[in-house]
C-alpha positions as CSV (number, residue, x, y, z in Angstrom):
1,X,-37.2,73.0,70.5
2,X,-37.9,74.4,67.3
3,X,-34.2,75.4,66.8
4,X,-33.5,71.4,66.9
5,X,-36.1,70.6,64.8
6,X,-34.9,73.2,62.3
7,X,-31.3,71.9,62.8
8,X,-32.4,67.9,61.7
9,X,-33.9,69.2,59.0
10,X,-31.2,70.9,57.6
11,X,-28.8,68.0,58.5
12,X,-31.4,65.4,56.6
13,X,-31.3,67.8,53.9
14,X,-27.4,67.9,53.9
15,X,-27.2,64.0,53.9
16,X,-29.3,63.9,51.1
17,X,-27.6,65.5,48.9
18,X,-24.3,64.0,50.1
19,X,-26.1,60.8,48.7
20,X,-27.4,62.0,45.6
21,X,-24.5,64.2,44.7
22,X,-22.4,60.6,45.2
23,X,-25.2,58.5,43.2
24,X,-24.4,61.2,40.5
25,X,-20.6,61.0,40.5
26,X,-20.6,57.2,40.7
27,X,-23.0,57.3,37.7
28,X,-20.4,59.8,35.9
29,X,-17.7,57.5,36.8
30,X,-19.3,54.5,35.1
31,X,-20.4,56.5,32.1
32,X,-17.0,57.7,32.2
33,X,-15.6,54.5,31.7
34,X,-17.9,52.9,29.3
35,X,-18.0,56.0,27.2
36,X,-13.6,56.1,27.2
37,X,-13.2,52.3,27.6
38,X,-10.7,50.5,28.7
39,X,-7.2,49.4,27.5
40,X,-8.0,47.1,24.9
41,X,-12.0,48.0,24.1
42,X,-11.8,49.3,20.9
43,X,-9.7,46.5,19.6
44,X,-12.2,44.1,21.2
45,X,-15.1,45.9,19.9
46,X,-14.0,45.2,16.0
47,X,-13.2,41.1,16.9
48,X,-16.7,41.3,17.9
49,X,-18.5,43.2,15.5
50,X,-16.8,40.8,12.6
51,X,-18.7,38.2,14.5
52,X,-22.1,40.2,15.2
53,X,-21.6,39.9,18.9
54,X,-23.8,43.2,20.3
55,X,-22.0,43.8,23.4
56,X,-20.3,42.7,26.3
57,X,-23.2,40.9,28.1
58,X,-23.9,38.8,24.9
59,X,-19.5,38.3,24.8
60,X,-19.7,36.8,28.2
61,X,-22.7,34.6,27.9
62,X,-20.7,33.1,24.4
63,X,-17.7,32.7,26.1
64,X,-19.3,31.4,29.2
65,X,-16.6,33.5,31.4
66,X,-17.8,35.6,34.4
67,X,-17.8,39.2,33.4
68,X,-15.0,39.9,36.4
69,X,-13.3,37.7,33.4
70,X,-14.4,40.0,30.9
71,X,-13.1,42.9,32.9
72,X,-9.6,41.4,33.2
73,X,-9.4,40.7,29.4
74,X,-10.8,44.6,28.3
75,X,-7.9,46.3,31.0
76,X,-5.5,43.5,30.0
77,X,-5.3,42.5,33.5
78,X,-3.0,39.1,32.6
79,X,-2.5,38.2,36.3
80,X,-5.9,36.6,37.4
81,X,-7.3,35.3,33.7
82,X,-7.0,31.4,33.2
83,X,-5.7,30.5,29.9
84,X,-8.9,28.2,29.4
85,X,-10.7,31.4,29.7
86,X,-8.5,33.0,27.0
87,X,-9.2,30.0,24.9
88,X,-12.9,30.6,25.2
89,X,-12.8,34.7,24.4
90,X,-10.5,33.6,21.1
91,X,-13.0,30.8,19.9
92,X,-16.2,33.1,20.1
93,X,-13.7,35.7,18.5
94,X,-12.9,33.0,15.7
95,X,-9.0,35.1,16.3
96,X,-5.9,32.9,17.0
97,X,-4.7,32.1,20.3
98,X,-1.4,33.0,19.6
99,X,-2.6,36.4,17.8
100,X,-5.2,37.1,20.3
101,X,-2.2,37.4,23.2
102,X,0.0,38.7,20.7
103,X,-2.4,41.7,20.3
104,X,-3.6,42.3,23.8
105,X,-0.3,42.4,25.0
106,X,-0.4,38.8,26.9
107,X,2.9,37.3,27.6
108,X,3.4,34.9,25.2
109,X,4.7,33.0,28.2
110,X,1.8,32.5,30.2
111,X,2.3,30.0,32.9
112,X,-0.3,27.7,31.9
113,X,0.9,28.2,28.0
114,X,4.5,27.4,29.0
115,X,3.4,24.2,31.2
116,X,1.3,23.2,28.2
117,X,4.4,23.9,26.1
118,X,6.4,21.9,28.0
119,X,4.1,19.2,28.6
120,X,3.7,19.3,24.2
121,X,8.1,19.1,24.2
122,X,7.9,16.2,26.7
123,X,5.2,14.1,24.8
124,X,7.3,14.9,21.6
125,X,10.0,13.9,23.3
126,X,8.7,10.6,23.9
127,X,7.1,10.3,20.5
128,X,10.8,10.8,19.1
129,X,12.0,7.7,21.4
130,X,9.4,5.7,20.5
131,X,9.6,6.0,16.8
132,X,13.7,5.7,16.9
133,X,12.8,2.3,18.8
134,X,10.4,1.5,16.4
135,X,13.1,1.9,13.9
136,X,15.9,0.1,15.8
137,X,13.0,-2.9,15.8
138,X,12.3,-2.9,12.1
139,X,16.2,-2.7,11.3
140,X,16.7,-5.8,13.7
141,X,13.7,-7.2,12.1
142,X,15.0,-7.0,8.8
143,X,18.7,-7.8,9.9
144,X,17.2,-11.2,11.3
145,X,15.4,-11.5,8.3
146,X,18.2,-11.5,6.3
147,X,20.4,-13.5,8.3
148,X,17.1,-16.2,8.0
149,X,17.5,-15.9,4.3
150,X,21.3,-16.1,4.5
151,X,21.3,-19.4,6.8
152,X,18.2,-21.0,4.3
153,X,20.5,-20.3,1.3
154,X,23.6,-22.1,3.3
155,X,21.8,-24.9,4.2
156,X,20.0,-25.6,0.9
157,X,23.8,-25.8,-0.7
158,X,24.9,-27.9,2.3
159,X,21.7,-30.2,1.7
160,X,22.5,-29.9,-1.7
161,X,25.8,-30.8,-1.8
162,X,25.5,-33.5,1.8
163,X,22.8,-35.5,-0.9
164,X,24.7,-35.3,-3.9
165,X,27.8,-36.4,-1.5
166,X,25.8,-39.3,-0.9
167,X,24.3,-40.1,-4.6
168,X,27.4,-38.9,-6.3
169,X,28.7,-43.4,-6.7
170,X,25.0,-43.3,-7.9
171,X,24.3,-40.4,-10.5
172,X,28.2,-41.2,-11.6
173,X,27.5,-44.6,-12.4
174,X,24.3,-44.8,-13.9
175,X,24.5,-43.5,-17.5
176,X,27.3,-46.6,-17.6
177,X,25.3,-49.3,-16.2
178,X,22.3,-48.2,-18.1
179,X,24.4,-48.8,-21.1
180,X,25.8,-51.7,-19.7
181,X,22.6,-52.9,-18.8
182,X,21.5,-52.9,-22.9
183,X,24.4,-54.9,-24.0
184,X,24.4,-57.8,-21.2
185,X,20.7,-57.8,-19.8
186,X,22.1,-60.9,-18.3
187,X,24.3,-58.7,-15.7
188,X,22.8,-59.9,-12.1
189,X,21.3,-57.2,-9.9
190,X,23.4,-58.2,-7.0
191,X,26.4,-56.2,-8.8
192,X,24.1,-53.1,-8.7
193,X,23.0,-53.2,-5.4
194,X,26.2,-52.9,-4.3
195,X,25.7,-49.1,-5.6
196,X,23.5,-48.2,-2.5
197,X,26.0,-49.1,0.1
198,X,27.4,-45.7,0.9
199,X,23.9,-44.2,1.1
200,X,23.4,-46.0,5.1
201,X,20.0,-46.0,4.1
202,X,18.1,-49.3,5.8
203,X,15.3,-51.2,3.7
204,X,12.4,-52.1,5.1
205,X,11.3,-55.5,3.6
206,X,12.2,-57.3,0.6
207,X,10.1,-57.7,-2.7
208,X,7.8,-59.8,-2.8
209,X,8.2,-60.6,0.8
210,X,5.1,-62.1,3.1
211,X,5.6,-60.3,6.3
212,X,2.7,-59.2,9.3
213,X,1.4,-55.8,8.4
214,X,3.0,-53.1,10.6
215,X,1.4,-49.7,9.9
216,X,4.7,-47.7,11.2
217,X,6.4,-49.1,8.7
218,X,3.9,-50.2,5.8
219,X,1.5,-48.7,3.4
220,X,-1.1,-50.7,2.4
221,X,-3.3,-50.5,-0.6
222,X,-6.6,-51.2,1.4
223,X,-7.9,-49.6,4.2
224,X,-9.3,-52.6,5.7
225,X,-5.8,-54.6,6.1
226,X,-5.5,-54.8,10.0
227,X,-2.1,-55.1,11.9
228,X,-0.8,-58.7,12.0
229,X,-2.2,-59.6,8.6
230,X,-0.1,-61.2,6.2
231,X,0.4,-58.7,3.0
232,X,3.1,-59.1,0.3
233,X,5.7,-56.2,0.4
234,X,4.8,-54.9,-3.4
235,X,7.7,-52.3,-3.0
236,X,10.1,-52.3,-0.5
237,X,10.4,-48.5,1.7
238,X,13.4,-47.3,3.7
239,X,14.9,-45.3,6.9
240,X,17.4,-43.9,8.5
241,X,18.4,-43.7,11.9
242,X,14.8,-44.8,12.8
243,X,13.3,-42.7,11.0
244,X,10.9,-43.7,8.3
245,X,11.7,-41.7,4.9
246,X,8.9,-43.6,3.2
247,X,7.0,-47.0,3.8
248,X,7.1,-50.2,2.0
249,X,3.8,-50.8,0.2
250,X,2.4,-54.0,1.0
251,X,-0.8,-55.9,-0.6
252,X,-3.1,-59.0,0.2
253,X,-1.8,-60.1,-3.2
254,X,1.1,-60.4,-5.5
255,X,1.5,-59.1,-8.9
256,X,-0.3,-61.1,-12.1
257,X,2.2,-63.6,-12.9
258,X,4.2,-63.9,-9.6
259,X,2.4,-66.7,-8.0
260,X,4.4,-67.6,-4.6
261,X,7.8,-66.9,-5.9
262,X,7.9,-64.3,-3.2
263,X,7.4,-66.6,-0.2
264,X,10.8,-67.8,-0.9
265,X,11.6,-64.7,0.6
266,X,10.4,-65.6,4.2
C-alpha cells in the first residue's frame, strides 16, 4: 500500500514537471520570437517609430486589423492578407501602397490589386470612348453649325438677288422718272403704276377708299373702330399669295382738304 502511494507521488511529481518544464519552453519560444522577430519586424518597427506608434497592440488597434493580420504582415505571409487590410497598415504607416509591398516583398500583383487594376483600365477604357464621342459630337456640332451658316449666307444672296430680280424695272427706272417727274409734273400716275406689274404683289384697297373695316386686312388708327365700320383707306397695304405683307391703314376720316373725293372710289 505504501509502495503505491509512494509510486503516485512520484508520478504527480513527474507530470509536474513535464508541465512546467513545457510552460518554460513555450515561454522561451515566445521570447524567442519576439526577442529575434520575424521577417519583416525591424523594417516595421522604423515605419512605426516615425509615426510614434509604441508597439504592436497600439499598430493593430490603429489599423483596426486583427492581430492574426498583424502576424501575416510581420512574417510576410501574402497568402491570407486582404489588400484593404494592407491599405489600412500603409495609412497608419503614412508609407505608400506601392512602396509598402514593394518593401515587404508583396507581389506587386496581388489579386485584389490586379482586379482593381483592371477594373481602373476598364473604366479608362470607357472614359477614352466617351470623350472620343464627345468629340465626334462637338465636330458634328460645329460641322452643322457651319453648314447653318453656309445655307444663311446662300439664302440671304438668293433673297437678295430673288428681291432685287423683282425691283430691278423699279430701282432701274426711278432716278429717270424722278427726273422726268421735275420737268412734266403733269405726267399722269397711271404711266407709273405700270412699274409695279412684275412685282405680283396684290393691293389691298385704294386711296381714299370707304370700305367696311376688316381687321385681317386693315390697320386702323383707333382702337375703338369695330369690324364692319366704314373707315377711309388712308394708305393702301398689300399681299401675296394670301399672305398679308402689311395692312392698309384706314381712318374714320379723310385727310384735311379731301372732303369726299375718295367716295368716288366705291
Amino acid at each position: 500500500m505504501l509502495v503505491n502511494i509512494w509510486y503516485l507521488a512520484i508520478a504527480c511529481i513527474a507530470i509536474l514537471l513535464v508541465w512546467v518544464s513545457a510552460i518554460a519552453f513555450f515561454r522561451w519560444l515566445f521570447s524567442s520570437i519576439y526577442a529575434k522577430g520575424n521577417l519583416y519586424d525591424s523594417l516595421l518597427l522604423e515605419w512605426m517609430q516615425r509615426v510614434d506608434i509604441p508597439n504592436w497592440q497600439a499598430l493593430q488597434q490603429k489599423s483596426g486589423i486583427s492581430s492574426t493580420a498583424i502576424w501575416q504582415l510581420r512574417d510576410g505571409d501574402t497568402t491570407n492578407l486582404k489588400l484593404y487590410e494592407l491599405s489600412q497598415i500603409a495609412t497608419v504607416l503614412c508609407v505608400p501602397l506601392a512602396e509598402l509591398l514593394e518593401k515587404l516583398g508583396f507581389p506587386l500583383e496581388h489579386p485584389e490589386l490586379a482586379a482593381s487594376r483592371l477594373e481602373c483600365a476598364q473604366l479608362t477604357s470607357q472614359w477614352q470612348q466617351v470623350t472620343k464621342e464627345q468629340e465626334a459630337l462637338r465636330q458634328e456640332g460645329l460641322r452643322l453649325h457651319q453648314e447653318l451658316q453656309q445655307q444663311r449666307l446662300e439664302l440671304t444672296q438668293e433673297l437678295r438677288q430673288s428681291t432685287f430680280e423683282q425691283l430691278q424695272t423699279l430701282l432701274t427706272n426711278y432716278p429717270s422718272i424722278h427726273s422726268l417727274v421735275g420737268i412734266k409734273p403733269e405726267l399722269p400716275a397711271k404711266n407709273l403704276l405700270s412699274l409695279f406689274t412684275s412685282l405680283n404683289y396684290e393691293q389691298i384697297g385704294k386711296p381714299w377708299q370707304k370700305v367696311p373695316f376688316e381687321p385681317q386686312i386693315h390697320q386702323p388708327d383707333a382702337s375703338d373702330i369695330t369690324v364692319g365700320e366704314l373707315v377711309y383707306i388712308r394708305f393702301v397695304g398689300y399681299k401675296h399669295q394670301q399672305r398679308i405683307l402689311c395692312p392698309a391703314k384706314v381712318s374714320r376720316n379723310l385727310p384735311g382738304g379731301v372732303g369726299d373725293k375718295g367716295d368716288k372710289g366705291d
